[in-house]
Structure formats: C-alpha cells, structure tokens
C-alpha positions as CSV (number, residue, x, y, z in Angstrom):
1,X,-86.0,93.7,-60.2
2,X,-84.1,93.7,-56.8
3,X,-82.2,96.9,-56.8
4,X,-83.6,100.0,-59.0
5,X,-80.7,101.2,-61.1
6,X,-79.8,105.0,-60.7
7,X,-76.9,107.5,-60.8
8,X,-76.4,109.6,-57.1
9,X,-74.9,113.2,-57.8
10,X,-72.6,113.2,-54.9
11,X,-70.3,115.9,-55.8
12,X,-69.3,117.9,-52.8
13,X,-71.8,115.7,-51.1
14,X,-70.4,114.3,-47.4
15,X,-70.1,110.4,-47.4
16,X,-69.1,108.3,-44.3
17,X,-66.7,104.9,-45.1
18,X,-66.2,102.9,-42.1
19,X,-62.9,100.8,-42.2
20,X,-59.2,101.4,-43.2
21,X,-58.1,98.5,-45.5
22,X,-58.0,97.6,-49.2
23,X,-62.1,97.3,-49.6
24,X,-62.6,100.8,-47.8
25,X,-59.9,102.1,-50.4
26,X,-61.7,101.0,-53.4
27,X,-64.9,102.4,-52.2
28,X,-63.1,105.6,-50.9
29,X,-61.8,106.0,-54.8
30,X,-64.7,105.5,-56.4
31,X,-66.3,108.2,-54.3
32,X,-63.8,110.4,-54.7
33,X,-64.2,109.6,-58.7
34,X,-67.7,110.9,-58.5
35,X,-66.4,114.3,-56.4
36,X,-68.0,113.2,-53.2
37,X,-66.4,114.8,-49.5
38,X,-64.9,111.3,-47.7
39,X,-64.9,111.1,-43.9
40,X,-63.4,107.8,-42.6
41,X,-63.8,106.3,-39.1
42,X,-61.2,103.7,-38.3
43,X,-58.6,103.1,-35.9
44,X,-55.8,102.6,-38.6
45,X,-55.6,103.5,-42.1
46,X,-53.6,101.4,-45.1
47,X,-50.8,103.1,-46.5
48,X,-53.0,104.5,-49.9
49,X,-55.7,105.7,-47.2
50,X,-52.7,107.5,-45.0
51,X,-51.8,109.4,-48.6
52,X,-55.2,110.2,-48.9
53,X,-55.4,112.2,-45.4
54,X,-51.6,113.8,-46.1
55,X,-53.0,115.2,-49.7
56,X,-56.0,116.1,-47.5
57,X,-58.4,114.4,-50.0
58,X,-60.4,112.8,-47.3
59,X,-60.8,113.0,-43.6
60,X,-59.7,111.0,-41.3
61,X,-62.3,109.8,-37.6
62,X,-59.5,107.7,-36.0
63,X,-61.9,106.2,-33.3
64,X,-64.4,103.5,-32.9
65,X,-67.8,103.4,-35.4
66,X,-71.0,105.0,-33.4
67,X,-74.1,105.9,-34.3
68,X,-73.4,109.4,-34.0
69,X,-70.8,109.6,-36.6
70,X,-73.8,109.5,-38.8
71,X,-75.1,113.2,-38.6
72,X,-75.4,115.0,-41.8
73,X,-73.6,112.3,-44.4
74,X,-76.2,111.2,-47.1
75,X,-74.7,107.9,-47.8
76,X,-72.9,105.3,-45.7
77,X,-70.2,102.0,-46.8
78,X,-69.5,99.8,-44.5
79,X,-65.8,97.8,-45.4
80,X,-64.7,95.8,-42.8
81,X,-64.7,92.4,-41.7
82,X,-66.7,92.5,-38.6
83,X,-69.7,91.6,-39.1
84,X,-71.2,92.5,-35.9
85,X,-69.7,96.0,-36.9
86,X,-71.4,95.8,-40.5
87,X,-74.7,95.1,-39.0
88,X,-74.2,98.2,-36.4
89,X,-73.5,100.3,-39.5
90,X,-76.2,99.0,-41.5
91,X,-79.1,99.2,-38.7
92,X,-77.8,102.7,-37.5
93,X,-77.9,104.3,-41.3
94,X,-81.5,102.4,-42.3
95,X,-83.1,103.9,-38.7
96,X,-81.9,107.1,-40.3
97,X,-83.3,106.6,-44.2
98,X,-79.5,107.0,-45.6
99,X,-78.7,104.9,-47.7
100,X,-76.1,102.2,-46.8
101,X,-74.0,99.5,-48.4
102,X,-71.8,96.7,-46.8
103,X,-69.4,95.1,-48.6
104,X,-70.1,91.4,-49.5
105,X,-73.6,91.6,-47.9
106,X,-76.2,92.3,-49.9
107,X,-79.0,91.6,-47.0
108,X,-77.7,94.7,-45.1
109,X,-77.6,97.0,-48.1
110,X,-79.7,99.7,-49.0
111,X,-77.9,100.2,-52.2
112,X,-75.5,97.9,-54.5
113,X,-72.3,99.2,-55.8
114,X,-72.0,97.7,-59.5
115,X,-69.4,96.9,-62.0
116,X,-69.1,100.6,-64.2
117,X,-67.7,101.1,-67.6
118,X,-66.5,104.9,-67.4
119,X,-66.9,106.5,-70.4
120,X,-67.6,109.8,-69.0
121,X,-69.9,111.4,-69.4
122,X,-71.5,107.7,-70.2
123,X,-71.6,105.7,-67.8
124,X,-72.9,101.9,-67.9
125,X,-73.6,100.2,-64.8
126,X,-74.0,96.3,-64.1
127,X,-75.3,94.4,-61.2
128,X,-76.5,90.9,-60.3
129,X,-77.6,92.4,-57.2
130,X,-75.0,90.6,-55.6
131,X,-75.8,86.8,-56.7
132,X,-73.0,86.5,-59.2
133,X,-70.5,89.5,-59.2
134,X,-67.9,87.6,-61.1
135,X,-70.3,87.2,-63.5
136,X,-70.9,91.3,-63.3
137,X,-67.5,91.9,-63.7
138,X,-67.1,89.5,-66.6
139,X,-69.9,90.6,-68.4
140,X,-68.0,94.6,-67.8
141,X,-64.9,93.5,-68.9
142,X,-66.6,92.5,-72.2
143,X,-68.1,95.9,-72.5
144,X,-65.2,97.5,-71.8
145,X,-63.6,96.3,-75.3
146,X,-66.9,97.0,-77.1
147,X,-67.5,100.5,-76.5
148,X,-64.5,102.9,-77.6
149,X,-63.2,105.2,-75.3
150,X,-63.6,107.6,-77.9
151,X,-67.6,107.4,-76.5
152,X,-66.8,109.9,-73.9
153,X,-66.1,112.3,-76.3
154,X,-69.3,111.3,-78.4
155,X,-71.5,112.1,-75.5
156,X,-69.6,115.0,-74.7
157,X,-70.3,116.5,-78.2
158,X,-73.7,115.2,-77.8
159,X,-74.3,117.6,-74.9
160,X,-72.2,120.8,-76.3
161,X,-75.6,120.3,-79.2
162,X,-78.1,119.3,-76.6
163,X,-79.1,123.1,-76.0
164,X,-79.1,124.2,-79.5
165,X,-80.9,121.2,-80.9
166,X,-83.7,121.4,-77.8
167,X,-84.2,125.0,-79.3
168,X,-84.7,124.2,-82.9
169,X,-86.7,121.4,-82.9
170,X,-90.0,122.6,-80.0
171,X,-91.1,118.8,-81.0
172,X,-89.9,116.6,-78.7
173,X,-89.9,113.6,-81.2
174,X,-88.5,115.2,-84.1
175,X,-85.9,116.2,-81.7
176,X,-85.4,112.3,-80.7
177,X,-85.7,111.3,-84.4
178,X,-83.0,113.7,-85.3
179,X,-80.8,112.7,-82.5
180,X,-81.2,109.1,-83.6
181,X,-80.1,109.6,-87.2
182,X,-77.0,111.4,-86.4
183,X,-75.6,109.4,-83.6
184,X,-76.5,106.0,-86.2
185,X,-74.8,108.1,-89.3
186,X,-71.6,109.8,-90.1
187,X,-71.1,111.9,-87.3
188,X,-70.3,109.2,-84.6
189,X,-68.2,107.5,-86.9
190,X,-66.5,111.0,-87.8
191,X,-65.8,111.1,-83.4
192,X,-64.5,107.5,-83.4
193,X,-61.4,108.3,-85.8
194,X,-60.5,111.1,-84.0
195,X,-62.2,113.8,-86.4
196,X,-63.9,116.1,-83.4
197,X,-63.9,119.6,-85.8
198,X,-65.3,117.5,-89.0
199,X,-68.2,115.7,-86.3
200,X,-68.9,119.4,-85.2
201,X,-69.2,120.9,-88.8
202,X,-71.1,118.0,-90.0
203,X,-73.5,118.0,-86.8
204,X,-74.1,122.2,-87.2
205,X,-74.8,121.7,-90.6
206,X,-77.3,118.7,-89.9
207,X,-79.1,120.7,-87.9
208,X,-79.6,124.0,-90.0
209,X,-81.2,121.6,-93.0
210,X,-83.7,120.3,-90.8
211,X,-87.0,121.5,-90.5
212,X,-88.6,121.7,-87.3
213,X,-91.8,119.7,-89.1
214,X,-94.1,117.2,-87.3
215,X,-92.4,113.8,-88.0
216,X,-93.9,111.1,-90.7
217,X,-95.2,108.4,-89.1
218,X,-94.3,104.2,-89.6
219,X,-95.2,100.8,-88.6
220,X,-92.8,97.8,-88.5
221,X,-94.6,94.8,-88.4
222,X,-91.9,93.1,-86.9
223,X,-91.7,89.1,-86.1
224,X,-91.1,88.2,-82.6
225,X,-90.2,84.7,-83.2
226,X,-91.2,81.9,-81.0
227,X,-90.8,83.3,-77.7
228,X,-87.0,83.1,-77.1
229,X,-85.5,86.5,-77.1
230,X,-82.4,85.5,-78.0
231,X,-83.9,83.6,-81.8
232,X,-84.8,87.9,-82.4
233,X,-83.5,89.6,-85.8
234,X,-80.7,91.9,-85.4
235,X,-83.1,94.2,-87.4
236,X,-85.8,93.0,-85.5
237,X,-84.3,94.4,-82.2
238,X,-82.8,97.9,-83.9
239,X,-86.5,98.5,-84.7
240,X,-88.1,97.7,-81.4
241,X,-85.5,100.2,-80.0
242,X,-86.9,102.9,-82.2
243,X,-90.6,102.4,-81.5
244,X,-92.3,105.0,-80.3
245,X,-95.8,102.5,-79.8
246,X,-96.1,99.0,-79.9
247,X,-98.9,96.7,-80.5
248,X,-98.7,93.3,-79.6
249,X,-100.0,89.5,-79.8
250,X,-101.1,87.3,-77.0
251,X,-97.9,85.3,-78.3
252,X,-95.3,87.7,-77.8
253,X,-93.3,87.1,-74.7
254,X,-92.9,89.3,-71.7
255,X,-89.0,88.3,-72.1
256,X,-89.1,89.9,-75.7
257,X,-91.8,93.0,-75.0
258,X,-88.5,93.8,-71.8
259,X,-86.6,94.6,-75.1
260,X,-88.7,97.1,-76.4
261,X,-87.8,100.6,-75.5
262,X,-88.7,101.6,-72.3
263,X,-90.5,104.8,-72.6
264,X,-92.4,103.1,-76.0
265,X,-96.7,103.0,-75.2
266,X,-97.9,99.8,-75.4
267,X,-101.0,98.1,-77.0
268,X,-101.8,95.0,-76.2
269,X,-104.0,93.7,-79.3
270,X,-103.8,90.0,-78.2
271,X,-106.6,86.9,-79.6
272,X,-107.5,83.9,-77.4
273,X,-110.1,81.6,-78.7
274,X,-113.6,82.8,-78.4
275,X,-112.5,86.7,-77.1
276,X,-110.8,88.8,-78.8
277,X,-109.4,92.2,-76.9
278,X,-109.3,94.1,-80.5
279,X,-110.9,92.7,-83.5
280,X,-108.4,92.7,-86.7
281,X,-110.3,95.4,-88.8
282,X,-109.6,97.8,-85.3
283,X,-106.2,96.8,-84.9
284,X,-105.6,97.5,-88.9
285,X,-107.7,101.7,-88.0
286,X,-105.5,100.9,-85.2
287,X,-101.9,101.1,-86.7
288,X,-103.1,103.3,-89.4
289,X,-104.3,106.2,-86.4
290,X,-101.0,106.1,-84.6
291,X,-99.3,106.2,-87.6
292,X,-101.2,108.9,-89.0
293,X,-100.8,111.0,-85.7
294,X,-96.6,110.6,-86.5
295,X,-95.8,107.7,-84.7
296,X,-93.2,104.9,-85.5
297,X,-95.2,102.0,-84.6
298,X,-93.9,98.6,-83.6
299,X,-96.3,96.0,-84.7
300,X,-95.2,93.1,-82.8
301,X,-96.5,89.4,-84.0
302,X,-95.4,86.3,-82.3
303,X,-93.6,83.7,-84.8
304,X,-93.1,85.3,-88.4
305,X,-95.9,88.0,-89.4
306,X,-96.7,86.2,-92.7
307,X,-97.5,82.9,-91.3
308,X,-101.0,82.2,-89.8
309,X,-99.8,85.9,-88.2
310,X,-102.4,88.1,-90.5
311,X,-99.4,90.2,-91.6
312,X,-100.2,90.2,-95.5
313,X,-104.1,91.9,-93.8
314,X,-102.5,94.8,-91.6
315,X,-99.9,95.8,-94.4
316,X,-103.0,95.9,-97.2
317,X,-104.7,98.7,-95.4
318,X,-101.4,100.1,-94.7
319,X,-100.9,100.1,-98.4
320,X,-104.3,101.5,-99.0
321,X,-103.8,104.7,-97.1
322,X,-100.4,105.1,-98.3
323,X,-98.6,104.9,-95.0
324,X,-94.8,103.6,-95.1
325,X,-94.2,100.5,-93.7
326,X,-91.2,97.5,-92.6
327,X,-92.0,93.9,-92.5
328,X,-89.2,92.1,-90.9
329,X,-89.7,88.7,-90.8
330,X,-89.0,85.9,-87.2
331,X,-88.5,82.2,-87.1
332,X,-92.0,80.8,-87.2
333,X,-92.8,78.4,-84.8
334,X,-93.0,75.5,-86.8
335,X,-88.9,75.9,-87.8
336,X,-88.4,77.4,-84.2
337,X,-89.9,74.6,-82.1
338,X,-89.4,71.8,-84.0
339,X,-85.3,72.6,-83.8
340,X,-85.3,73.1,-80.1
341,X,-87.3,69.9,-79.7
342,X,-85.3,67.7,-81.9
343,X,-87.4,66.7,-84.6
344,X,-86.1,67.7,-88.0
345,X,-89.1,68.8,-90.3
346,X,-87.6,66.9,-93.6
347,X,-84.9,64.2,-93.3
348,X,-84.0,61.5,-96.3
349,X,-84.9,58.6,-94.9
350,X,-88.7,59.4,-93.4
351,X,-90.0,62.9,-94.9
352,X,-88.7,65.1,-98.5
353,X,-92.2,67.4,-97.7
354,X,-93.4,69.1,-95.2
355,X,-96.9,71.4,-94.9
356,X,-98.3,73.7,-92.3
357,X,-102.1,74.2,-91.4
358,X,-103.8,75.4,-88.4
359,X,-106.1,74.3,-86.4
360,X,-109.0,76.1,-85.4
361,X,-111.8,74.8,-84.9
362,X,-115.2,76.2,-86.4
363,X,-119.1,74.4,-85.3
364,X,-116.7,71.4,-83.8
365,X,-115.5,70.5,-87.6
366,X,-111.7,71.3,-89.0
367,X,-112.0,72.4,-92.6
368,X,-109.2,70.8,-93.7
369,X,-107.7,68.7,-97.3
370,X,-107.5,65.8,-95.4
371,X,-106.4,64.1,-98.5
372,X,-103.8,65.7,-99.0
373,X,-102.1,66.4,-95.4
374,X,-102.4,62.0,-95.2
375,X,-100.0,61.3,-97.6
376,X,-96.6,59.0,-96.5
377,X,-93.2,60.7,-96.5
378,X,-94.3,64.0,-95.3
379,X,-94.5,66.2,-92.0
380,X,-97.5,68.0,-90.8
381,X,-97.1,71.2,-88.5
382,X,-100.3,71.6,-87.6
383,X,-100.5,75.4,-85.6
384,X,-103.5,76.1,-82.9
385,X,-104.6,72.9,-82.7
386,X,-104.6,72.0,-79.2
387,X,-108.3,72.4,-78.5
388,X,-109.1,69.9,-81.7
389,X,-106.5,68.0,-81.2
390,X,-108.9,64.5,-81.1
391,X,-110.6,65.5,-84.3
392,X,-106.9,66.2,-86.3
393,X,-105.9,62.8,-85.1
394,X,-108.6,60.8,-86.1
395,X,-109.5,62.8,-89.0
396,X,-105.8,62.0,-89.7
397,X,-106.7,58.1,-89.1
398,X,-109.3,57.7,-90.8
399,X,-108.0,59.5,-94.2
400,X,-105.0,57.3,-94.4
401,X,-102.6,57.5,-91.8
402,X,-101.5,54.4,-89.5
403,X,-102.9,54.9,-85.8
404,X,-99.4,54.1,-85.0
405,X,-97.7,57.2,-87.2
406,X,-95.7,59.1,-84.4
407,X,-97.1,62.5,-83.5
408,X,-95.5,65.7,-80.8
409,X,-97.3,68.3,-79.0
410,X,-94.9,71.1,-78.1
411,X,-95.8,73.6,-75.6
412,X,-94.1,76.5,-75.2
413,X,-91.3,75.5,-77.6
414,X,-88.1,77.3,-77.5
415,X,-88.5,79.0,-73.8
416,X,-87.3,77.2,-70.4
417,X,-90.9,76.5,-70.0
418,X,-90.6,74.3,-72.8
419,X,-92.6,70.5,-72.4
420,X,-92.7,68.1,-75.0
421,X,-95.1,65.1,-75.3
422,X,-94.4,62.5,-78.0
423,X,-96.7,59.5,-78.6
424,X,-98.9,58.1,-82.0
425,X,-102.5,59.7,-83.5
426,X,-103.8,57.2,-81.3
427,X,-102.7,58.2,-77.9
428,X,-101.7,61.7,-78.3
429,X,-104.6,63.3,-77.2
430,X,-104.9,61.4,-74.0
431,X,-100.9,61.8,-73.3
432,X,-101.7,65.8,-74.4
433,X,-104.7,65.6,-71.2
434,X,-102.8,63.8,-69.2
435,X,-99.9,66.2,-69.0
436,X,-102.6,69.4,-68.7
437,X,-101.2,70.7,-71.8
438,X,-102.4,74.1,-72.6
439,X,-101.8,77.0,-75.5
440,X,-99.1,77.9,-77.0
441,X,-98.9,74.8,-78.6
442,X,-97.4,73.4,-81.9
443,X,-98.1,69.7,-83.0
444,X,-95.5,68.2,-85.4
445,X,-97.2,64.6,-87.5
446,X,-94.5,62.2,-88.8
447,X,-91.9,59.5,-89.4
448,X,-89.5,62.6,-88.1
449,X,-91.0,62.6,-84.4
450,X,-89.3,59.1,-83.9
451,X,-86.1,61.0,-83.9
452,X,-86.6,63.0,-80.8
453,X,-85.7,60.8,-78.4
454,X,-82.2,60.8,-80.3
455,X,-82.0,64.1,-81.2
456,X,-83.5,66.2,-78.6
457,X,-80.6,68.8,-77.2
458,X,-82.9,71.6,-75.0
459,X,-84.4,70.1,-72.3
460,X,-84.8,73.4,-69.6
461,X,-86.0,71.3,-67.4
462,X,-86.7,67.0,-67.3
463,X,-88.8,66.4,-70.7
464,X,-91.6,64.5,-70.7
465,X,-91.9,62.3,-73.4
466,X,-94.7,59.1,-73.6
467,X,-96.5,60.5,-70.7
468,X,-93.3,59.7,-68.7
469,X,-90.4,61.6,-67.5
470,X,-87.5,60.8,-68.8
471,X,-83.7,62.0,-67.2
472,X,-81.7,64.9,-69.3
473,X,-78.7,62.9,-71.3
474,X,-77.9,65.7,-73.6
475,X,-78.1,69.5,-72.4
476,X,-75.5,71.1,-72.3
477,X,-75.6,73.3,-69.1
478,X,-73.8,76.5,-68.8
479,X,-71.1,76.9,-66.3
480,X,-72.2,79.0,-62.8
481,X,-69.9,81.8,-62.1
482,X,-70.1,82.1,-58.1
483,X,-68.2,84.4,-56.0
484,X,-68.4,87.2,-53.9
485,X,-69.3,90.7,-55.7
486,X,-68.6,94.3,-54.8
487,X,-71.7,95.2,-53.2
C-alpha cells in the first residue's frame, strides 16, 4: 500500500490552489464540495475561477507562488504546468509537514486525489496511486451504476438511528450484529423504492423487539479454494465479511485472508510437515471457545473443507457441544488446478475415472491400494505428495503402470505464481528437483497430462514444461489502461 486511504474534514478549513486554469478549477470545486475556505495564487484566473471570486466563494492572490503564501493553510494543490513551479510548491509545503498534491505527479505528492462516488454521506474513494487513473476512473464509473443514489439516503437514516441504537444495545457486537441484519433485510430495500416513513417505522420497531442479550456465537467453516481469490463462493465471501475471528490454514492465501474483514482477529492454525502451530484436537477446543464466548468465527481451510481439509473432524465436536455451524464448500485443488493447468481430469478417449489420495508420507512408506490407483483409463490426483514423490512413482511402476504413463506436478496452481512440470513416472521426480519445486503442490497421473501442452490457457508467466521453458502461445492478456490520473 502506497497511499493510506482516509477522509480530511476540511470544512471551513483554509486550503491554498496554486494556478488559474481548468485543473485548478476541478480541484477548487471539489474543495469547495467538501466546505473547505479556497485561496488561489495566480496571475490570471479562467472564466469559472473569475465567477468564483465575483460570488466571493474563494479568494483570489493575483501574484507570483512564494513560499510565504503558505502560512496557516493545512493543505496545498499545485495545478499548473510548470514544473519547476510544481516542485517549488511541493518542496515548500513538505518542509512545512502540510500536506501537498500536484497534479499528474505523483512523486511530489504528499497525498492523492482519487476517483469518488458521492453518495453522501457515503462516500467511496478509488486510487491506483497514480499508475493507472483511467483505470480508477473506469473502475468509478462502474460503481457509480451499481450503488443507487438512493444510498445517501440509506446512510443518512442509518445515522438519524445511530444514537438510539448505541444506547440500547451497551454490547458493541450485538450492536454490529443488529446493524447487519437490518441494512441486509427489508429496511434497505424499503429506502431503495422510495419508502423513507415505512424504513423508519420498520427500523424503530426492529429495535424495540431486540433484546440487548450477549450474541450466540457461530463458526463457518468456509472453503477458500485454491488460492485464487477470484475462484471464492459468493457465500463464501458474504461470510468472511461477517466474521468476527478467523482461523486459518497454511494454504490459505494472503490474497484471500486481504478479503476478510478488516477489524476481524486472526488465528493462524496452519500444518507444515513435521510442525504443527496448533494440533487438530486444539484447534477443534479452539473454535468451540470463541464460539462459546459469542463469536462468529470464520474457519478458513484452503481448497474445499471436506477434502483431505479435516472439515467432517472440526464440525463433529461442533456437533457435540451443540454449537451452530455453516460449511460452505470451495473448489478443491484437484478440480481448481487441474483446469487452470489444462489437463482435464476425465476425457473419452484416455480416462472415464478419476480418484484422489494424498500423500504423506509415514516411517518412509505410503500406505496406499496401489492396486487399485494402477489401473488403465483412469486419473490420479495425488494431494501432498511432493516430499514422496519418488516412492508414488515407482510404487506406481512397479504395480502396473508404464514408466512412460505421463505424470504433472503443479505448484501453486491457479495463482500468478503458478509453475507446471510435465514429464512420465520415470523422470518426474528429477524434472520436480530440477525445477526446485516446493509445497503447495498437486500431482495429476494419466493419459489426460498429454493434453496440456494443447490445452494449457493460464500461463502467468513462461511455463515450464519437460524441464524446459517453453514460450506463452495461448494466454490471453488483459488490455493495460495507461494514462495520466487526477493525482
């Protein structure tokens, strides 16, 4: 994060624009907007600038920029197209700690002016901190036919209630739990077709009914997928929203945690081979203390929960002590990052089965039905296997299965750090060495791996395949949006 996002109260606060032309006017309005006092030092104003000074809403400086023109203002624009001049500004105001912003330069800015969607008293601000304001203003304009305008008058029922609803509920989560259901029921929908007196009765009469109780507590055991954010549940992300804790897996994504709500505590529970930071029976006490204390508790589980996740453990003690619980399942990693590689799991012509083990090793040894994964026409997703990868391959070999049958290690399948290594049981585990593999991994056996090299559509970066790198042919890459932003 370049810029930290926050809102300036600058109402009857003095602020210094330096310029006269179109930019200074669409600063100067935006200030004026928020109720800030506007002094302006330049030798000539526009025309909408010269209206400004004859309806007196700001003051005109009609001399040369100095440092001195800086006394008492608490913020500073600079809008013109001297750049010698912009620096002056910039240097003068940062000597000074007040904050500053040039136009089109984000190196000599203090502070960024972003794209806003006014919905007052809700406001929504966007920034790319000045790398792609097209892209910002884009991004606002589809915002802007999103959110009603009716929203301003949500939020300004919202704070008529804030008061009275602070004093009924002392706790501060039951307040938030009861702001949560009405703004997600009737009410807001009651605002957004024009039924203000109905949204007031029905919001009065909400909160008389309510007792001012400790709130019940809840996990969601919720699936994270395979570490793409954008592969989440709808459901998946209205929960993580919600969470008041979260606990999560080595597996889940720093991308994906970003979406959990910010104020939300979080638990990291995560498992790496040979250590542990909680052991499953603690995080099971775990999720049944914080939900127990009245907590909604986001249990976060990379892939789907109810495959090699330990989903089906946490919920059975849930069960046990009677606490209420979600389970909202995510695209395991097997369907996940076998799509985004290329390989279809079943296909006519070279697999109608597929099955999914995991590999962990115990003593050196994999405890597996080796009969039955080497059997033709089928696809094995083997999960956690990277550390035993030699033994699944021979064992593999040497239960059936031609030394030549293709096999795919997948690291990191579905994210831009995404590598895939295709080869045979016989020379996968050196290509898997050779390209310093390491965990997460997934490892796909199977007539089906032979159609990556025809299929495969993500490539983030250049793919290696056979040990070798090979050129992109088939990504698609998004358009850049470049151009200069309102900084």
């Amino acid at each position: 994060m370049d810029f930290l996002p926050v809102f300036l109260t600058l109402k009857n606060k003095p602020c210094l624009v330096v310029g006269g032309g179109e930019v200074a006017t669409r600063k100067i309005t935006m200030l004026l907007r928020a109720g800030a006092r506007v002094y302006v030092v330049a030798r000539q104003l526009n025309s909408a600038l010269t209206d400004f000074c004859t309806q007196q809403r700001i003051e005109h400086l009609g001399q040369d920029f100095q440092p001195i023109h800086l006394a008492d203002f608490v913020l500073v624009i600079a809008a013109t197209d001297d750049d010698s001049l912009n620096q002056l500004v910039s240097q003068a105001a940062q000597e000074r700690n007040i904050p500053v912003n040039v136009v089109d330069n984000p190196q000599l800015c203090t502070f960024i002016m972003p794209s806003i969607v006014d919905r007052s008293p809700l406001l929504i601000a966007i920034s790319s901190g000045g790398q792609a304001p097209v892209l910002a203003r884009l991004l606002r304009a589809q915002l802007e036919t999103w959110i009603p305008s009716a929203y301003s008058r949500l939020a300004k029922m919202a704070g008529k209630f804030r008061d009275p609803v602070k004093q009924h509920f002392k706790n501060t989560e039951k307040r938030r739990f009861f702001w949560e259901k009405i703004l997600q029921g009737p009410f807001t929908e009651m605002i957004l077709s024009g039924k203000d007196q109905a949204a007031e009765d029905y919001l009065l009469q909400s909160l008389q009914s309510e007792v001012d109780a400790p709130p019940k507590g809840e996990v969601y055991l919720v699936g994270a997928g395979p570490g793409n954010p954008d592969l989440l549940t709808f459901r998946a992300m209205r929960l993580m929203q919600q969470a008041d804790v979260v606990v999560y897996d080595r597996l889940v994504s720093p991308e994906i945690l970003d979406l959990v709500r910010r104020d939300a505590v979080r638990i990291y529970a995560g498992k790496e081979r040979n250590y542990h930071v909680m052991q499953q029976e603690s995080i099971n006490q775990l999720l049944v203390r914080l939900a127990q204390e009245g907590k909604r508790v986001l249990r976060l589980k990379g892939g789907d929960p109810f495959i090699f996740g330990r989903g089906g453990e946490e919920i059975e003690t849930l069960a046990s002590y009677r606490i209420p619980f979600q389970v909202v399942p995510g695209i395991t990693a097997a369907s996940g990052v076998a799509a985004y590689a290329g390989i279809p799991l079943t296909h006519r012509e070279y697999a109608q089965s597929c099955i999914f083990v995991t590999g962990h090793l115990k003593d050196n040894s994999i405890d597996l039905d080796w009969a039955t994964l080497a059997k033709p026409n089928q696809t094995i997703v083997i999960y956690m296997g990277l550390l035993g990868l030699t033994v699944l391959c021979q064992q593999l070999i040497n239960h059936g299965l031609l030394s030549e049958t293709p096999a795919a290690i997948i690291q990191q399948g579905t994210t831009q750090n995404q590598k895939v290594v295709t080869g045979t049981l016989n020379t996968l585990p050196e290509l898997a060495k050779a390209n310093n593999l390491k965990a997460p991994t997934l490892i796909i056996v199977g007539q089906v791996v032979q159609l990556h090299a025809k299929l495969a559509w993500f490539n983030p970066d250049d793919e290696i395949s056979q040990g070798r790198i090979l050129p992109m042919t088939t990504q698609n890459k998004a358009n850049t949006l470049n151009s200069s932003e309102t900084s």
